[in-house]
C-alpha positions in Angstrom: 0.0 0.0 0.0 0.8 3.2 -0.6 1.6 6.3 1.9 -1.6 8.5 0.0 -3.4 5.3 0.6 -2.5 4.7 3.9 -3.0 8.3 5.2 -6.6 8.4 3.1 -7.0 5.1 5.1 -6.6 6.5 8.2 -8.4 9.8 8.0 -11.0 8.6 7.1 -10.9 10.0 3.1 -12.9 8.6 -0.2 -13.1 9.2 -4.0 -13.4 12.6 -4.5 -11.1 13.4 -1.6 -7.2 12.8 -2.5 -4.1 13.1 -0.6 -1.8 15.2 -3.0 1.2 15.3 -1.2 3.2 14.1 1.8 6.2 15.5 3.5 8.0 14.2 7.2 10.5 16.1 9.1 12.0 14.0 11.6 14.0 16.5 13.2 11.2 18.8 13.9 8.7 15.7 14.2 6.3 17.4 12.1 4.4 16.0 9.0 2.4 18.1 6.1 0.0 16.4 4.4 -2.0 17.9 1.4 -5.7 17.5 0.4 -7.2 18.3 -2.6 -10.3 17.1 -5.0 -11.1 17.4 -8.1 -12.5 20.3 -10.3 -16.5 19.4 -11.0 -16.8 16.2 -8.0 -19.6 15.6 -6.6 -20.3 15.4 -2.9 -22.9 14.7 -0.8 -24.8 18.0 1.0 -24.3 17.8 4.2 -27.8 20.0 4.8 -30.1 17.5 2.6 -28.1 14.6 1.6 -28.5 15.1 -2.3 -25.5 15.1 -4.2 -24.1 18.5 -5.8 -21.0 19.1 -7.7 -17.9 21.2 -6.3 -18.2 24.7 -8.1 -15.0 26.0 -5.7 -12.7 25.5 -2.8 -11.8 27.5 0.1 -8.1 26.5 1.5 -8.2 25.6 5.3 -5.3 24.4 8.1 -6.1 21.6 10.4 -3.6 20.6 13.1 -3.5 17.7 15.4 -0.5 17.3 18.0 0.0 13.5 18.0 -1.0 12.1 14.6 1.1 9.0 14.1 3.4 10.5 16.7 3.8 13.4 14.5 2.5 17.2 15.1 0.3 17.6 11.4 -1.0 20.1 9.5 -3.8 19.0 7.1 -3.6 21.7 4.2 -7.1 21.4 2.7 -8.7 22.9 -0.7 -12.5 22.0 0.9 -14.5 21.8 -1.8 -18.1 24.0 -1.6 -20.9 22.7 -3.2 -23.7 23.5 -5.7 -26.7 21.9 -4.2 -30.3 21.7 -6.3 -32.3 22.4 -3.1 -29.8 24.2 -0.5 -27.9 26.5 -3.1 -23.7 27.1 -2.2 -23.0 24.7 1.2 -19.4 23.5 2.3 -19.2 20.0 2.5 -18.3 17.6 5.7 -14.4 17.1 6.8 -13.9 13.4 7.2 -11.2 14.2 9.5 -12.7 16.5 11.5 -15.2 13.6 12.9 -16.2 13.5 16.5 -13.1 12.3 18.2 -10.6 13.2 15.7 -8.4 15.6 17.7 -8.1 17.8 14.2 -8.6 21.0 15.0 -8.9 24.2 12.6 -6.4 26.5 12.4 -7.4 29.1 9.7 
């Protein structure tokens, strides 16, 4: 397996979500992980639960302080989406479940 595979694995990610790039520093103990989709995806509203397709993304920082026993930062393109019956909604973070000790940072 992979590392994108392994990291989608664990934080919980899916088709349209993907991981597009990785990078450790042992000395600083610190890893930066990158998360993107894809232009014209579709997600799931998380207002009605009908699908709608990503129009646009809005960048975000998620941090959590013992992720693999490294500090991360989850840099995320979160894709907003066109919904039929809601109009423009953000979608759902996987990582930032109940639980997940990811917290937002901007």
């Amino acid at each position: 397996m992979e590392q994108p595979a392994i990291f989608s694995a664990t934080l919980g990610l899916s088709h349209p979500w993907q991981i597009t790039a990785v990078s450790f520093s042992k000395d600083e103990k610190r890893m930066d992980i990158t998360i993107d989709f894809a232009h014209g995806s579709t997600f799931t509203c998380p207002t009605c639960g009908k699908e709608g397709i990503a129009c646009d993304g809005e960048n975000e920082t998620w941090y959590h302080d013992n992720f693999l026993q490294y500090a991360t930062y989850l840099h995320v393109r979160v894709p907003r989406i066109e919904c039929c019956c809601c109009g423009i909604c953000t979608v759902e973070r996987p990582w930032s479940r109940e639980g997940s000790r990811f917290a937002l940072l901007q």
